[in-house]
PDB file with one MODEL, atoms N, CA, C and O in Angstrom:
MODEL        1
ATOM      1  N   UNK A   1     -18.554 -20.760  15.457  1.00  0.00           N
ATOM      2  CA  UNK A   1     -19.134 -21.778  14.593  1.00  0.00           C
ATOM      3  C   UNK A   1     -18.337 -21.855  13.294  1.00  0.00           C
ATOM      4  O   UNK A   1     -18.425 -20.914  12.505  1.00  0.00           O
ATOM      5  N   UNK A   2     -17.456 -23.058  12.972  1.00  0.00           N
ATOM      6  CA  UNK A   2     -17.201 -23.535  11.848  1.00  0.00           C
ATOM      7  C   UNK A   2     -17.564 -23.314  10.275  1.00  0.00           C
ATOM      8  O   UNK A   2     -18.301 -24.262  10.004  1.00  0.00           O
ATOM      9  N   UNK A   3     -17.447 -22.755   9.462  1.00  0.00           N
ATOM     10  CA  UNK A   3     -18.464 -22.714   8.576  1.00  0.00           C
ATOM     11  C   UNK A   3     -17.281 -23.275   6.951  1.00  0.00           C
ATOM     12  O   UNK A   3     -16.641 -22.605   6.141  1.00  0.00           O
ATOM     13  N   UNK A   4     -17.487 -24.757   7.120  1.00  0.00           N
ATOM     14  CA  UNK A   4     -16.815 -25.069   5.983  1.00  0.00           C
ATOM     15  C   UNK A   4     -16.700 -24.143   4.468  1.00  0.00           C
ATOM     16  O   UNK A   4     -15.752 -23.739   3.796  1.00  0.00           O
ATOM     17  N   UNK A   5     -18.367 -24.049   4.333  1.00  0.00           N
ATOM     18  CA  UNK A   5     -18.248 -23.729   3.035  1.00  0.00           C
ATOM     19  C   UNK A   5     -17.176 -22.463   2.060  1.00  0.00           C
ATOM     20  O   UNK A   5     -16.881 -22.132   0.911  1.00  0.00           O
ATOM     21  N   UNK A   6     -16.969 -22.192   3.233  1.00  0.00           N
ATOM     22  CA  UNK A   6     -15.833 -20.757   2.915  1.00  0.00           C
ATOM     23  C   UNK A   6     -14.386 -21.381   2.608  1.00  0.00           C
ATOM     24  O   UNK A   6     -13.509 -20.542   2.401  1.00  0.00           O
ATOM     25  N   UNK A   7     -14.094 -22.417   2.562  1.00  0.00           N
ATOM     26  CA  UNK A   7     -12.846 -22.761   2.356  1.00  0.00           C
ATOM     27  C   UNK A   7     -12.900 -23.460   0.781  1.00  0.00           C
ATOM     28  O   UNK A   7     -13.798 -24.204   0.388  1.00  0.00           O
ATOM     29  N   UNK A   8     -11.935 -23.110   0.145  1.00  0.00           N
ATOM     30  CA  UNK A   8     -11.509 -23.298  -0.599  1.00  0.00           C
ATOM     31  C   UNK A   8     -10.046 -23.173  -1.546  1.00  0.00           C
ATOM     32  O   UNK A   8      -8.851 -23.151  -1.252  1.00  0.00           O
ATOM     33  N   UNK A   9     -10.670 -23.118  -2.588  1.00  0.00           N
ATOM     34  CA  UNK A   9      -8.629 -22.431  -3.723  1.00  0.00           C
ATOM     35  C   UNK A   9      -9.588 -22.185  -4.722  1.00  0.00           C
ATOM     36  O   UNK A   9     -10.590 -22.686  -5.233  1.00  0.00           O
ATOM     37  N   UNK A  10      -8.627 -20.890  -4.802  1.00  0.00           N
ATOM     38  CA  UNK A  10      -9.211 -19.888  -6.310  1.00  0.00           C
ATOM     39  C   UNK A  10      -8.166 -19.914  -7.101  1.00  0.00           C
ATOM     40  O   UNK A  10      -7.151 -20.437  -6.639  1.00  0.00           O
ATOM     41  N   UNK A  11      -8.136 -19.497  -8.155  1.00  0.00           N
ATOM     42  CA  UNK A  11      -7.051 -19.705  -8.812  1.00  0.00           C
ATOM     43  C   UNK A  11      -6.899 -18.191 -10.202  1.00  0.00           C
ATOM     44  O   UNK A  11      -7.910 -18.041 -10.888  1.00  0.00           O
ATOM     45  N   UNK A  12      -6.186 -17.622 -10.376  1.00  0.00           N
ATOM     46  CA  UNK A  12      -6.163 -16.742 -11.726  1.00  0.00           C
ATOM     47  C   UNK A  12      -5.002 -16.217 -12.274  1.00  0.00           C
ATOM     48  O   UNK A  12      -4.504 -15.353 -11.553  1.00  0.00           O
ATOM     49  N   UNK A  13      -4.297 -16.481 -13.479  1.00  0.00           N
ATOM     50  CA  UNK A  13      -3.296 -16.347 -14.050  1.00  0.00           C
ATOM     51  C   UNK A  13      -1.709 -16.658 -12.847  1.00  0.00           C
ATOM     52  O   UNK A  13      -0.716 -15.935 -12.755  1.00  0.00           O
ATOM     53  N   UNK A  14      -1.833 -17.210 -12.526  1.00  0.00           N
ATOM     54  CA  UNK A  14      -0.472 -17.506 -11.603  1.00  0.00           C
ATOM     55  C   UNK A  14      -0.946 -17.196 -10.294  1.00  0.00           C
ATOM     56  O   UNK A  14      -0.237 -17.449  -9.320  1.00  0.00           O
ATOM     57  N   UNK A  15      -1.860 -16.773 -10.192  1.00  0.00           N
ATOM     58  CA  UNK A  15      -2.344 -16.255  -8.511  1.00  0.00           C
ATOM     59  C   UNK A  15      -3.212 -17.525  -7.801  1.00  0.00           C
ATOM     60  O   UNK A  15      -4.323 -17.799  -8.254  1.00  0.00           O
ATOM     61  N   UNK A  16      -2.795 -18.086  -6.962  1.00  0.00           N
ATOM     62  CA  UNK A  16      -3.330 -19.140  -6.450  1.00  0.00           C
ATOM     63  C   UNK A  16      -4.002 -18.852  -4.980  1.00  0.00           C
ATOM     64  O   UNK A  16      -2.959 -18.973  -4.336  1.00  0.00           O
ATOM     65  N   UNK A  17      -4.908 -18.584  -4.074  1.00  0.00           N
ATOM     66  CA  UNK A  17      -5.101 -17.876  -2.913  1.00  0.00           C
ATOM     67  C   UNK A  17      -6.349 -19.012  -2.716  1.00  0.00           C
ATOM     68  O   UNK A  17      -7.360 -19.384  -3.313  1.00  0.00           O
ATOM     69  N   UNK A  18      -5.301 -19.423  -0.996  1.00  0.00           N
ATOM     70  CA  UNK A  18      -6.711 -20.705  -0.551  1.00  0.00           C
ATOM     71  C   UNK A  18      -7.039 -20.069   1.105  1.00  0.00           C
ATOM     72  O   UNK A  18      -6.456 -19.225   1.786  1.00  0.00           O
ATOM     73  N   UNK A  19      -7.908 -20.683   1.276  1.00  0.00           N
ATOM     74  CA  UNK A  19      -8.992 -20.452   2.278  1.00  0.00           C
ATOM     75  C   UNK A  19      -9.086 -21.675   3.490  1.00  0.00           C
ATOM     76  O   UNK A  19      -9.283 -22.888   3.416  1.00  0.00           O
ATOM     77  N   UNK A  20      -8.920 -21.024   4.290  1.00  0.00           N
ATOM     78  CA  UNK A  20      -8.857 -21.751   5.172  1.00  0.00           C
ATOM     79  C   UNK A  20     -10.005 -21.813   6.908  1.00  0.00           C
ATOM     80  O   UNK A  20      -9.177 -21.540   7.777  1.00  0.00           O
ATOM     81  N   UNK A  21     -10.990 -21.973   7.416  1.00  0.00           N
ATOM     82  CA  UNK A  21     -11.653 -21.613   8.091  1.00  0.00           C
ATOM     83  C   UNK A  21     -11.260 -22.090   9.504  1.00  0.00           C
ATOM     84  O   UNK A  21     -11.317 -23.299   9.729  1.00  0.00           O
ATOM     85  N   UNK A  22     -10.873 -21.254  10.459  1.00  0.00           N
ATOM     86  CA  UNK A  22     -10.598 -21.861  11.705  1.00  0.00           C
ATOM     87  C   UNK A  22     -12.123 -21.943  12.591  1.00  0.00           C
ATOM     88  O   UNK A  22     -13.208 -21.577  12.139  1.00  0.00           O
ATOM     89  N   UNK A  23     -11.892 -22.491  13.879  1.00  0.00           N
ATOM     90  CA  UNK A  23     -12.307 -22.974  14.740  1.00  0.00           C
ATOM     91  C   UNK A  23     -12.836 -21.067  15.194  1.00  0.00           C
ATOM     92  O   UNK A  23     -14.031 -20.815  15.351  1.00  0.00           O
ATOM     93  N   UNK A  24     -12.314 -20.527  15.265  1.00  0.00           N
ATOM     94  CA  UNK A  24     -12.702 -18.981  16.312  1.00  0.00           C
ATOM     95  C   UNK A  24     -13.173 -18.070  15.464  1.00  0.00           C
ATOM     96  O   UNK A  24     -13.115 -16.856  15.662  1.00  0.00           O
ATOM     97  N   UNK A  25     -13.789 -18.754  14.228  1.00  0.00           N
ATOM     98  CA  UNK A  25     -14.315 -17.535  13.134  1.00  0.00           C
ATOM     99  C   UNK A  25     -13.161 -16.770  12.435  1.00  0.00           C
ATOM    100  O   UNK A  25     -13.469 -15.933  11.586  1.00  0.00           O
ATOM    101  N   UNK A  26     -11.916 -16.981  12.711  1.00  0.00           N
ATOM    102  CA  UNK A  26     -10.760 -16.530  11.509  1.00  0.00           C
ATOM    103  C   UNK A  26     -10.702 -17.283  10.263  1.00  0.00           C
ATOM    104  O   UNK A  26     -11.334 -18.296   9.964  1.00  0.00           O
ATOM    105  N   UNK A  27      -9.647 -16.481   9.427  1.00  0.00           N
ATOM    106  CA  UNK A  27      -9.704 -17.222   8.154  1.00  0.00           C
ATOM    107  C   UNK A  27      -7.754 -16.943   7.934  1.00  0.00           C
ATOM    108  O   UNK A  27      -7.113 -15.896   7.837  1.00  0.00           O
ATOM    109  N   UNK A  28      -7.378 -18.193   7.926  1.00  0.00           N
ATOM    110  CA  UNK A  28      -6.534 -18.177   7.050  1.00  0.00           C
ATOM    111  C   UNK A  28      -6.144 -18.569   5.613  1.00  0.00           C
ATOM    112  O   UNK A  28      -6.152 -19.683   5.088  1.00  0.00           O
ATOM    113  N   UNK A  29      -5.652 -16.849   4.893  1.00  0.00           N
ATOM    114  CA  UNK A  29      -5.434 -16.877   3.694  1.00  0.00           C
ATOM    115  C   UNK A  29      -3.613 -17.157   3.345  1.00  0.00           C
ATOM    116  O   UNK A  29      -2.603 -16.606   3.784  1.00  0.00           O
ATOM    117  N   UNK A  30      -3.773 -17.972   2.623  1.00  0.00           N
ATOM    118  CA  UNK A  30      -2.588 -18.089   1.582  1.00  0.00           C
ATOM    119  C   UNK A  30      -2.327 -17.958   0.127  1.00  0.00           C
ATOM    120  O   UNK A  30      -2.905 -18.741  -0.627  1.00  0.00           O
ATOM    121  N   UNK A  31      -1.545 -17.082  -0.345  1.00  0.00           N
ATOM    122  CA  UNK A  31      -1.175 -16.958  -1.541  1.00  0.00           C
ATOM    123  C   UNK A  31      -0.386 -16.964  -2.482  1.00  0.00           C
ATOM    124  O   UNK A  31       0.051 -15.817  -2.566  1.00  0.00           O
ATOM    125  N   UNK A  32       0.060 -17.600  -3.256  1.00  0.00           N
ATOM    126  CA  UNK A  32       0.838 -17.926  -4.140  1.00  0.00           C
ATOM    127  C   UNK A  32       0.752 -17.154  -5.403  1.00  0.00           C
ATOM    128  O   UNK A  32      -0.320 -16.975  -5.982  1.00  0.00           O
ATOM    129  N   UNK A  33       1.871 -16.704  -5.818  1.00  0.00           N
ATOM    130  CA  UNK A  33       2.606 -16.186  -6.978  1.00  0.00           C
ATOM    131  C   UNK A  33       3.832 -16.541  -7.986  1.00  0.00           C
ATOM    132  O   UNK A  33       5.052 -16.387  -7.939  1.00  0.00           O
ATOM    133  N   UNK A  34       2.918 -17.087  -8.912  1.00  0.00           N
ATOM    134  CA  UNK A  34       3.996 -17.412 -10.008  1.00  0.00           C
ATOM    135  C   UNK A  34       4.144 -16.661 -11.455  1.00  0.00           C
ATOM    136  O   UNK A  34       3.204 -16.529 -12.238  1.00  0.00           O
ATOM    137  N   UNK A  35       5.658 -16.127 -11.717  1.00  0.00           N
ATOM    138  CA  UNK A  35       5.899 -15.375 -12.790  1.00  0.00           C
ATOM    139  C   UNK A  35       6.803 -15.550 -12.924  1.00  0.00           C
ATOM    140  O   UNK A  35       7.597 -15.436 -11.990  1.00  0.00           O
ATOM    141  N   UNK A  36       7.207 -15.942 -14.217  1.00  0.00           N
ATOM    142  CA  UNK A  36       8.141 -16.220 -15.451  1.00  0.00           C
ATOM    143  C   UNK A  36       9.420 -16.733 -14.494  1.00  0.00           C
ATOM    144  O   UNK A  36      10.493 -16.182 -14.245  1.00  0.00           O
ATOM    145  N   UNK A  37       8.887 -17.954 -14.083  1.00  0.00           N
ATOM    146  CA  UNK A  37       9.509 -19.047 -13.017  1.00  0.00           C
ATOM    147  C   UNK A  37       9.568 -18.390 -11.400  1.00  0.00           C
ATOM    148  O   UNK A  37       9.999 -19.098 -10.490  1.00  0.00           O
ATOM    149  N   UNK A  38       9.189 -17.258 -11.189  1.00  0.00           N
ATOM    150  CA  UNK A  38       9.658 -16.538  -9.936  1.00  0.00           C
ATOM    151  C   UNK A  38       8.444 -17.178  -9.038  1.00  0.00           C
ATOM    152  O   UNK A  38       7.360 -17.299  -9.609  1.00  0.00           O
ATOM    153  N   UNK A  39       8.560 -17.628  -7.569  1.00  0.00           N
ATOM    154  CA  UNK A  39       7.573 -17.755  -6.974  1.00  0.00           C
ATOM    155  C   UNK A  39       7.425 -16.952  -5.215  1.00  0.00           C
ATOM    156  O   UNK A  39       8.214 -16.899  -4.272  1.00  0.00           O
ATOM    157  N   UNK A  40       6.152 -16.477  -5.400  1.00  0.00           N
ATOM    158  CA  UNK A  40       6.302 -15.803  -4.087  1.00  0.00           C
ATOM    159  C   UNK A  40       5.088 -16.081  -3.387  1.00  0.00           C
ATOM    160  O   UNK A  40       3.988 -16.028  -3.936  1.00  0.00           O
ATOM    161  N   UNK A  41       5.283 -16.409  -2.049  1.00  0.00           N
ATOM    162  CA  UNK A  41       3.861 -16.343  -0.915  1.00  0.00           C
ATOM    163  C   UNK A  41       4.005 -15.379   0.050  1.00  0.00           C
ATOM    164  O   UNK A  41       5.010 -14.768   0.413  1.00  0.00           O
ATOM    165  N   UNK A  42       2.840 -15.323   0.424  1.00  0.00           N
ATOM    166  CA  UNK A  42       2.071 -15.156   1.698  1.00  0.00           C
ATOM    167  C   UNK A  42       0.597 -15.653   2.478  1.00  0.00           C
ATOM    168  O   UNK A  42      -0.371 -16.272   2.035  1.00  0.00           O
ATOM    169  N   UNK A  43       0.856 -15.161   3.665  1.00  0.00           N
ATOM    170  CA  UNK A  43       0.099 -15.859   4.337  1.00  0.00           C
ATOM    171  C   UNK A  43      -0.724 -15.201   5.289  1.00  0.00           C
ATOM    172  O   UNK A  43       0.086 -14.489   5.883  1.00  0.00           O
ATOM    173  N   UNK A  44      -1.980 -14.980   5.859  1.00  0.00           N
ATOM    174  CA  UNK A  44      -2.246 -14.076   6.682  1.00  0.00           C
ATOM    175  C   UNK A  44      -3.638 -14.466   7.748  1.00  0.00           C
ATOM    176  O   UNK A  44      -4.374 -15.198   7.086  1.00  0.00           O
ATOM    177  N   UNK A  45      -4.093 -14.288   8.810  1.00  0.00           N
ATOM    178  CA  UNK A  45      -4.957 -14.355   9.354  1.00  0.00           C
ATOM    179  C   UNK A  45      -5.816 -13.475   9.937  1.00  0.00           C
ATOM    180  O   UNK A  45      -5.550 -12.949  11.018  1.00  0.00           O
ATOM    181  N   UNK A  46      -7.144 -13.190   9.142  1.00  0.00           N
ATOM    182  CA  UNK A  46      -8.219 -12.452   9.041  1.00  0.00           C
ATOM    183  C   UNK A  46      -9.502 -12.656  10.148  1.00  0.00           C
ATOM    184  O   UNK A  46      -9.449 -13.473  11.067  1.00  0.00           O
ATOM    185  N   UNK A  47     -10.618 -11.794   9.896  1.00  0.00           N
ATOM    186  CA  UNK A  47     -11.740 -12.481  10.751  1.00  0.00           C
ATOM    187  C   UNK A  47     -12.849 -12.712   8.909  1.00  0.00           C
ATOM    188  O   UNK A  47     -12.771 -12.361   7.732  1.00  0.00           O
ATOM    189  N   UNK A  48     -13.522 -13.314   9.593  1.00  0.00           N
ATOM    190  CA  UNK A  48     -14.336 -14.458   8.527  1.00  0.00           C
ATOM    191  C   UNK A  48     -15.164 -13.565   7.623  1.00  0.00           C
ATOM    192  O   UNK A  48     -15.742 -14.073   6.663  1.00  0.00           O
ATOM    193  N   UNK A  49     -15.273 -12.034   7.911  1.00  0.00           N
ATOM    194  CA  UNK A  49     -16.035 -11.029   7.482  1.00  0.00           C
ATOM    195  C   UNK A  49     -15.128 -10.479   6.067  1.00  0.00           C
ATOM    196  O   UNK A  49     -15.478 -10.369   4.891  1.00  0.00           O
ATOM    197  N   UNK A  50     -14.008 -10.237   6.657  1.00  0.00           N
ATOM    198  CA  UNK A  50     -12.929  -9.853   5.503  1.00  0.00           C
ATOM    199  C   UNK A  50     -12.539 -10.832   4.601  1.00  0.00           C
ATOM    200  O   UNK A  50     -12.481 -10.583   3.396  1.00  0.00           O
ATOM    201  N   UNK A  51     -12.218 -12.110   5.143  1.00  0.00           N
ATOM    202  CA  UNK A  51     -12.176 -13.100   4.502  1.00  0.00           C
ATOM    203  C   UNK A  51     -13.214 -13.598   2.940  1.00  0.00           C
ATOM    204  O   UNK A  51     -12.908 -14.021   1.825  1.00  0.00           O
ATOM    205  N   UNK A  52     -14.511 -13.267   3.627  1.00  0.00           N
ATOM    206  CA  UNK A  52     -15.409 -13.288   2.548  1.00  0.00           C
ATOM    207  C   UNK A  52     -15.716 -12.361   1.594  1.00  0.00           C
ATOM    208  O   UNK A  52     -16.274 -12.603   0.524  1.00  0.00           O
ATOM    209  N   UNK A  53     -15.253 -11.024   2.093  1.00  0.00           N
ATOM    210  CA  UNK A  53     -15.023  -9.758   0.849  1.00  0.00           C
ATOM    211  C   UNK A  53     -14.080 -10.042  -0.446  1.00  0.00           C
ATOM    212  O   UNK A  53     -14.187  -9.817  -1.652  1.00  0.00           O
ATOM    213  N   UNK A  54     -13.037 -10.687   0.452  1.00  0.00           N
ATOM    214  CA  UNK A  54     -11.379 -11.026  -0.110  1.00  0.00           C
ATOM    215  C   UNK A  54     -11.629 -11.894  -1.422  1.00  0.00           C
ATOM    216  O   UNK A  54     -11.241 -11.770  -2.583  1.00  0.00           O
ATOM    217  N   UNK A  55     -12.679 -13.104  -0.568  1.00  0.00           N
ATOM    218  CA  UNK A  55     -13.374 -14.259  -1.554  1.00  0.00           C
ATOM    219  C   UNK A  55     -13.921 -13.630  -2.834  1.00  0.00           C
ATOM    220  O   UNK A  55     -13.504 -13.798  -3.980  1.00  0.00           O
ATOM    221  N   UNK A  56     -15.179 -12.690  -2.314  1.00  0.00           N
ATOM    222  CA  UNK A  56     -16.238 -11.957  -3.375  1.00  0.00           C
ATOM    223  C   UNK A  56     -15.183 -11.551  -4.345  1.00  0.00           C
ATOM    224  O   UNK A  56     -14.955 -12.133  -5.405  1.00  0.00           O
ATOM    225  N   UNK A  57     -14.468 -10.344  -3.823  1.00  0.00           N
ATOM    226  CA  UNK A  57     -13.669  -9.787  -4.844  1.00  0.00           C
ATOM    227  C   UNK A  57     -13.128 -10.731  -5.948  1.00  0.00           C
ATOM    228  O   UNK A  57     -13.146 -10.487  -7.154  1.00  0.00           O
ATOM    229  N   UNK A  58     -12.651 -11.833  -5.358  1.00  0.00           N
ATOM    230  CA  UNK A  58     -11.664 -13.043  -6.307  1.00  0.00           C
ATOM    231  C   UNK A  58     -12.842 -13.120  -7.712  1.00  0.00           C
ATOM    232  O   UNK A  58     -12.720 -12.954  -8.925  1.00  0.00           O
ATOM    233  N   UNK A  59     -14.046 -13.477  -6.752  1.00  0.00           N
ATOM    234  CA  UNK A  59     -14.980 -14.197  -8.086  1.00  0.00           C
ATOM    235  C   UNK A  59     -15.575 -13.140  -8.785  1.00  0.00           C
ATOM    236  O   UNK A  59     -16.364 -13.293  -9.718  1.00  0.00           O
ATOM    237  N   UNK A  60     -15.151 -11.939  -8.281  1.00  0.00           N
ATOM    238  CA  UNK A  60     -15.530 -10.353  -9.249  1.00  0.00           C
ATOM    239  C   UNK A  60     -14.503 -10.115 -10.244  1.00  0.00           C
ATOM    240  O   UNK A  60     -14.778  -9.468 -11.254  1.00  0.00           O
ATOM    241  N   UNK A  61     -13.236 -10.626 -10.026  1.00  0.00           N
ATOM    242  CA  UNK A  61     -12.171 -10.180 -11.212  1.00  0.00           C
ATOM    243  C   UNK A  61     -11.731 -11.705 -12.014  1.00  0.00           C
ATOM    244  O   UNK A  61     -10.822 -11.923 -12.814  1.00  0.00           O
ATOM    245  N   UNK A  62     -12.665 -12.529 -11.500  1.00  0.00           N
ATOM    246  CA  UNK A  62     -12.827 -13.647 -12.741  1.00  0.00           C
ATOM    247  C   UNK A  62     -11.901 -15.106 -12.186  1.00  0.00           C
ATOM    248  O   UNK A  62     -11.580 -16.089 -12.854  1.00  0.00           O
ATOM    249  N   UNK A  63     -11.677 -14.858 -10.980  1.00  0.00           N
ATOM    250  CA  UNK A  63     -10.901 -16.120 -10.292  1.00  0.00           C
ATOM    251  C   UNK A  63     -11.573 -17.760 -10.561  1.00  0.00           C
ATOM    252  O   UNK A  63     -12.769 -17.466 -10.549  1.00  0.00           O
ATOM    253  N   UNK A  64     -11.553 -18.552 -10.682  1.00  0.00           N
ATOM    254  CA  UNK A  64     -11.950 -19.728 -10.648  1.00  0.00           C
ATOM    255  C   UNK A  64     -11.717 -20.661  -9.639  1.00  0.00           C
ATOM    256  O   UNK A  64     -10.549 -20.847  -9.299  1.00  0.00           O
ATOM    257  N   UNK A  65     -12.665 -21.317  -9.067  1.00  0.00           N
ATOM    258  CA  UNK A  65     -12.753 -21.914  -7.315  1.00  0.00           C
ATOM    259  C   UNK A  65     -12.398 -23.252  -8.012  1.00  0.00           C
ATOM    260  O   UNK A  65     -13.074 -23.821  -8.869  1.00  0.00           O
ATOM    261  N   UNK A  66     -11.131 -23.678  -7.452  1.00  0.00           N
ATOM    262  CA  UNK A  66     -10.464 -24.997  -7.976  1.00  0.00           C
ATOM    263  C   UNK A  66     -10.982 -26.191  -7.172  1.00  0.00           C
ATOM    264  O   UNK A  66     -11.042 -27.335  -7.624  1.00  0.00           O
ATOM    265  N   UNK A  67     -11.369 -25.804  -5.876  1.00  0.00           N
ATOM    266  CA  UNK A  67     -11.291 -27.238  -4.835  1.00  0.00           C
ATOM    267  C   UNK A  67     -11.836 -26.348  -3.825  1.00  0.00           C
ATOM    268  O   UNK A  67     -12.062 -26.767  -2.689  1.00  0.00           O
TER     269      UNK A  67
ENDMDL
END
């Protein structure tokens, strides 16, 4: 089961990390890193349990949900 509401983009000091909810209860995360012009990603695919820890944590160290 689908569960939109888990998708989103957080955002905190150059750290950009979005959410993505598949079809089989995974989550793909992506993340972006920007510093003093340098930019770096990654990308990874989780199950929807970790995914939402990953989330919690964001909005525990002060992330802001952009979209």
């Amino acid at each position: 089961m689908k569960k939109n509401y888990y998708n989103g983009q957080y955002e905190c000091e150059g750290h950009t990390v979005s959410f993505l909810v598949c079809e089989d209860d995974t989550v793909v995360i992506s993340e972006r890193f920007i510093s003093t012009g340098n930019v770096s990603t990654n990308e990874r695919k989780v199950k929807l349990s970790k995914a939402i820890e990953f989330q919690n944590s964001l909005k525990k160290y002060g992330y802001d949900k952009i979209s």
